[in-house]
KEKOLGU-242086 format. One line per field, with one value per residue (C-alpha): x negated, y negated, z negated. Coordinates in steps of 0.25 Angstrom, whole numbers, padded with zeros to 4 digits. Each point is the difference from the previous one (the first is absolute). Layout:
px = X,...;
py = Y,...;
pz = Z,...;
% end
This chain:
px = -0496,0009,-0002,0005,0011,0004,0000,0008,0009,0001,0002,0013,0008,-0002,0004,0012,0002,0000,0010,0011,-0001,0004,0010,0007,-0003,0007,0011,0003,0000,0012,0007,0000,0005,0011,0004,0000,0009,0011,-0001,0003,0011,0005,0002,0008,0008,0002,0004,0010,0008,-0002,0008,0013,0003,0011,0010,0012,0005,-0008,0012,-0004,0008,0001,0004,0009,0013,0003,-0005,-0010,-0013,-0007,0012,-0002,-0015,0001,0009,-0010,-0010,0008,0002,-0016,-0004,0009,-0015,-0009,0009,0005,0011,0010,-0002,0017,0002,0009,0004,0001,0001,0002,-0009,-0008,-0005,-0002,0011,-0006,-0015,0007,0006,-0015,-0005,0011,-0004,-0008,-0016,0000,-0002,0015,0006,-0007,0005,-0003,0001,-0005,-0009,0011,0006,-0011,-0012,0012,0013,-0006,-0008,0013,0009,-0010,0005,-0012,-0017,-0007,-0009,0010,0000,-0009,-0001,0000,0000,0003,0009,0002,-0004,0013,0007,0012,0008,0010,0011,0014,0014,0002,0010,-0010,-0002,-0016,-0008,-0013,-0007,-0003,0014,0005,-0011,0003,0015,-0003,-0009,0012,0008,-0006,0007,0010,-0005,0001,-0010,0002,-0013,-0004,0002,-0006,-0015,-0004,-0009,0011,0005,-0016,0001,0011,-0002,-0015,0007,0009,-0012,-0008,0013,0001,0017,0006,0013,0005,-0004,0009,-0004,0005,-0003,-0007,-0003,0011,0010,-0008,0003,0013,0003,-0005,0006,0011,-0001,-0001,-0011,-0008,-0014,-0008,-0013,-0003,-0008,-0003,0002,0014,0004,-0007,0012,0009,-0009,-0001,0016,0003,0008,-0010,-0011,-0016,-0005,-0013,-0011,-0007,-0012,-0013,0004,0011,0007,-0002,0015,0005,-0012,0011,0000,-0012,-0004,0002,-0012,0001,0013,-0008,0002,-0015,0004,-0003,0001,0003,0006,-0007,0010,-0004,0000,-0001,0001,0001,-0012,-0005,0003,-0014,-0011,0002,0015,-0003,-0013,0010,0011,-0012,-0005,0014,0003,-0014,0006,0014,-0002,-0012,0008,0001,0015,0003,-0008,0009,0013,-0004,-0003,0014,0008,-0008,-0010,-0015,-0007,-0012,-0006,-0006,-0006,-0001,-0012,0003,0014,-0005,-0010,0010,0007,-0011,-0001,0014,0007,-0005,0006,0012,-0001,-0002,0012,0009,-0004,0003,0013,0002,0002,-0011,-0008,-0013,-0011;
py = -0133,0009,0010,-0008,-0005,0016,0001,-0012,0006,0014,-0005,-0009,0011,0008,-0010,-0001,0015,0000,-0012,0008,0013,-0007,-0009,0013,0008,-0013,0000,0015,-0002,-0012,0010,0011,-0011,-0004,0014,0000,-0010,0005,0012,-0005,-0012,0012,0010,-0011,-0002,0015,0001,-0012,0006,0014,-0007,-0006,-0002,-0005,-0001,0001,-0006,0005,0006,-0003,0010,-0009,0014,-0009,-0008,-0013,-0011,0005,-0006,0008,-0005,-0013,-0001,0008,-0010,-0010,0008,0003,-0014,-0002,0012,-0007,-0009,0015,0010,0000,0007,0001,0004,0006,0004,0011,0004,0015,-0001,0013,0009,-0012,-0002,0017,-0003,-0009,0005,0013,-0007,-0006,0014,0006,-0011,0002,-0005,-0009,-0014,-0004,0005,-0005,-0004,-0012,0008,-0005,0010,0009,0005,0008,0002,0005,0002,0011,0007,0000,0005,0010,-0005,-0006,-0005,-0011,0007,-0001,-0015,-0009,-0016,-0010,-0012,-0007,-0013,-0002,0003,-0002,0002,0003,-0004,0004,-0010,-0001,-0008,-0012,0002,0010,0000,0000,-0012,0007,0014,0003,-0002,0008,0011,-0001,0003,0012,0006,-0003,0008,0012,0004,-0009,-0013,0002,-0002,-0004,0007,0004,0016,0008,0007,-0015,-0011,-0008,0011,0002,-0015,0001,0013,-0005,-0014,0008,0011,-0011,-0009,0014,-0002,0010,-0004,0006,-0002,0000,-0001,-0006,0000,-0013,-0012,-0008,0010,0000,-0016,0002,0010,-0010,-0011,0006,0003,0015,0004,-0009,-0003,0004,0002,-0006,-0007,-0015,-0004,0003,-0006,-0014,-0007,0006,-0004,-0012,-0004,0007,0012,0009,-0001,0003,0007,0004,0003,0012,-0006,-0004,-0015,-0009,0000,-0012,-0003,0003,-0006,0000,0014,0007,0012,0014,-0001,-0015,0007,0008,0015,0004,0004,-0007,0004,-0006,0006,0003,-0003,0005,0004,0015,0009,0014,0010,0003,-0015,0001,-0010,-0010,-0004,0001,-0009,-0010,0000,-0004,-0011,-0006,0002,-0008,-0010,-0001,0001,-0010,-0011,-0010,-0004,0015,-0001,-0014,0007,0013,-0009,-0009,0013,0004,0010,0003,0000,0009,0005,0015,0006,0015,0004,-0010,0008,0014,-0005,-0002,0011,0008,-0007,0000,0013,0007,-0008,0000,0016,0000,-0008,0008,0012,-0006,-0001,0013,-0005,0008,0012,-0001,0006;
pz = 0059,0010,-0011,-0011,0007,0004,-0015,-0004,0010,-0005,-0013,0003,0006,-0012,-0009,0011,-0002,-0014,-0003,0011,-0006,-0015,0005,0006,-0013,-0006,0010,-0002,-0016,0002,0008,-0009,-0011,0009,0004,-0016,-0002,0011,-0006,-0014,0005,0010,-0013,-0007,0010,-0001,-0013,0000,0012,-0007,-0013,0007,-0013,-0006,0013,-0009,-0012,-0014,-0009,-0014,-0011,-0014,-0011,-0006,0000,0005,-0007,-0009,0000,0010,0010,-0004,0001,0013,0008,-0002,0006,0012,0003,-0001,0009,0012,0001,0001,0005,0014,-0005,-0012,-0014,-0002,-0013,-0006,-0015,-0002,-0016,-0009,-0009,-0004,0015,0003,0009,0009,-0002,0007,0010,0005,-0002,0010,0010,0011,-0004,0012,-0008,0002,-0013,-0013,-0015,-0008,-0015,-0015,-0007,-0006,0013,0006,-0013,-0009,0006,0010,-0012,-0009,0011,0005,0016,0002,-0003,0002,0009,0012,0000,0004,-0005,0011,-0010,-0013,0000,-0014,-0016,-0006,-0014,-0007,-0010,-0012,0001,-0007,0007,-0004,-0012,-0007,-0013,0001,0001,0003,0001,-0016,-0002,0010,-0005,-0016,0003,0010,-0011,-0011,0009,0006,0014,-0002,0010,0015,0010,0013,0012,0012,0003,-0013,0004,0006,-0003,-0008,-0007,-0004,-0004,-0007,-0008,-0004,-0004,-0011,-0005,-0002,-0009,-0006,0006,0008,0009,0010,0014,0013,0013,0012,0015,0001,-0006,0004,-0007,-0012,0000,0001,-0011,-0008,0004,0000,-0014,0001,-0007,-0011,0008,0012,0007,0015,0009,-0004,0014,0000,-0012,0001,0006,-0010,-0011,0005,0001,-0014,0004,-0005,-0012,0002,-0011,0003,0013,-0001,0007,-0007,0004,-0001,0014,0009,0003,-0016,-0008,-0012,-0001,-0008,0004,-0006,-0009,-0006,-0005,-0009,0011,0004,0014,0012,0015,0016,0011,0012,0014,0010,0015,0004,0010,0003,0000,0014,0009,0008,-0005,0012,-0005,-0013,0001,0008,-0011,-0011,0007,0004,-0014,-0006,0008,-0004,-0016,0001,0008,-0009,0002,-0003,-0012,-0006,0004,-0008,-0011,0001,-0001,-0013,0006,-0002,0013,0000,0012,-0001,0015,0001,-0006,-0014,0000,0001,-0013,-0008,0003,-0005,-0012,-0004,0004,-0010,-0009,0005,0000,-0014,-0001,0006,-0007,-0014,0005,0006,0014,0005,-0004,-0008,0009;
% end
């Protein structure tokens, strides 16, 4: 009887043993995951103090003049990114060469996430090609805002009523009619030279420093039509002292559902304009990655995406990787354009 109770007793302090050394190999495991987990929420913490950034207001470069639609699109965005950014959005109009001019101005600035531009297609996929001062592979897309279209349009006292009549007279008068653009060797000069190959009309095309400029000249009465952003010509449509002939896009727009487009005018063309954020080649990935996300943010608020729409714009929102994609796709296209017109060289 001693004997089993001897063993009874050896065999209880093993079972002791056994249980202390696992509850320490458990114990020892909970550690390491909680020197883990420091280590992880200590390395954030790192790299948030490493970013400091933005201490200063964001300077946002708009390649054009006053009043034009990337102006106007870009004032409501400013007012929006006062809920995300803890600091300001301050725009500033450098217009000239089609919007070289201020895509120059963002490449002489430092690459330190402070300077940026808010630009449409044209002024960085052509105009940089066309003027040879700069390529696309010294920017960097931070986001899309909108898909937007332009129109032909006419004053109000013009003669034409609609696109075909506008096109019928240009084709009865080779050179003769006077078209109002933005800069030659850019995305509306593109349009606008597609729009009269395809009428088989030629008419003679000058440019002008922004779209606000081209609305003017043809307001004024100073050359027979024009080619600009919808957006900036909405309200004037709206309280007759201009004419909307036609929308390049595949679809009526939203806030001039009167207007057919381009191809329901019997011209097989059709295209949007990308606008866009960028910034310069060589801002580190931290700063970068910080502007992407406060940008989803913005041009997703639903109160920026109504006020867009009042004004006439198309909100689309594009993140980086969706930008660089259509990039891809597109600028050979663009390439092949410029080289019909003798803007570029053919490779």
């Amino acid at each position: 009887m001693l004997r089993l109770n001897k063993i009874a007793l050896r065999l209880i302090i093993c079972m002791v043993l056994i249980l202390f050394v696992a509850g320490c190999g458990k114990a020892e495991q909970a550690s390491k995951q909680d020197t883990k987990q420091d280590a992880s929420h200590s390395e954030t913490k790192k790299e948030e103090q490493k970013l400091d950034y933005p201490k200063k207001p964001i300077t946002v470069i708009v390649p054009y003049s006053p009043g034009g639609s990337a102006s106007t699109e870009l004032q409501v965005i400013v007012d929006i990114a006062k809920k995300y950014l803890p600091v300001p959005l301050v725009m500033v109009n450098k217009p000239g060469g089609g919007g070289s001019v201020g895509m120059m101005e963002l490449l002489e600035a430092p690459a330190d996430g402070y300077t940026i531009v808010r630009a449409n297609t044209g002024a960085f996929m052509l105009q940089g090609k066309s003027s040879g001062l700069y390529d696309i592979d010294e920017l960097v897309p931070i986001a899309q805002s909108t898909s937007n279209s332009n129109s032909v349009f006419v004053s109000k006292d013009s003669p034409y009523k609609n696109l075909k009549e506008l096109l019928d007279t240009a084709k009865k008068s080779p050179g003769k009619m006077t078209c109002a653009i933005v800069s030659k060797g850019g995305y509306v000069h593109l349009l606008a030279y597609n729009l009269l190959k395809e009428a088989g009309a030629k008419c003679e095309l000058i440019p002008h420093d922004g779209g606000s400029e081209v609305l003017k000249a043809v307001m004024g009465g100073h050359v027979d039509f024009g080619v600009a952003a919808t957006p900036a010509l909405t309200k004037y449509h709206k309280s007759g002292d201009i004419r909307v002939l036609a929308v390049f896009t595949s679809k009526r727009a939203e806030a001039l559902p009167d207007v057919p487009t381009v191809k329901e005018s019997g011209i097989n063309l059709a295209s949007a304009q990308q606008g866009l954020f960028i910034a310069k080649k060589g801002v580190p990935e931290p700063i970068l990655k910080y502007l992407e996300d406060a940008f989803q943010k913005i041009l997703t608020d639903e109160e920026c995406i109504q006020s867009l729409e009042k004004i006439g714009a198309e909100p689309e929102y594009m993140n980086r990787k969706q930008i660089e994609e259509v990039w891809k796709e597109e600028n050979p296209m663009w390439r092949s354009a410029l080289e019909d017109l003798g803007y570029i060289k053919k490779k």
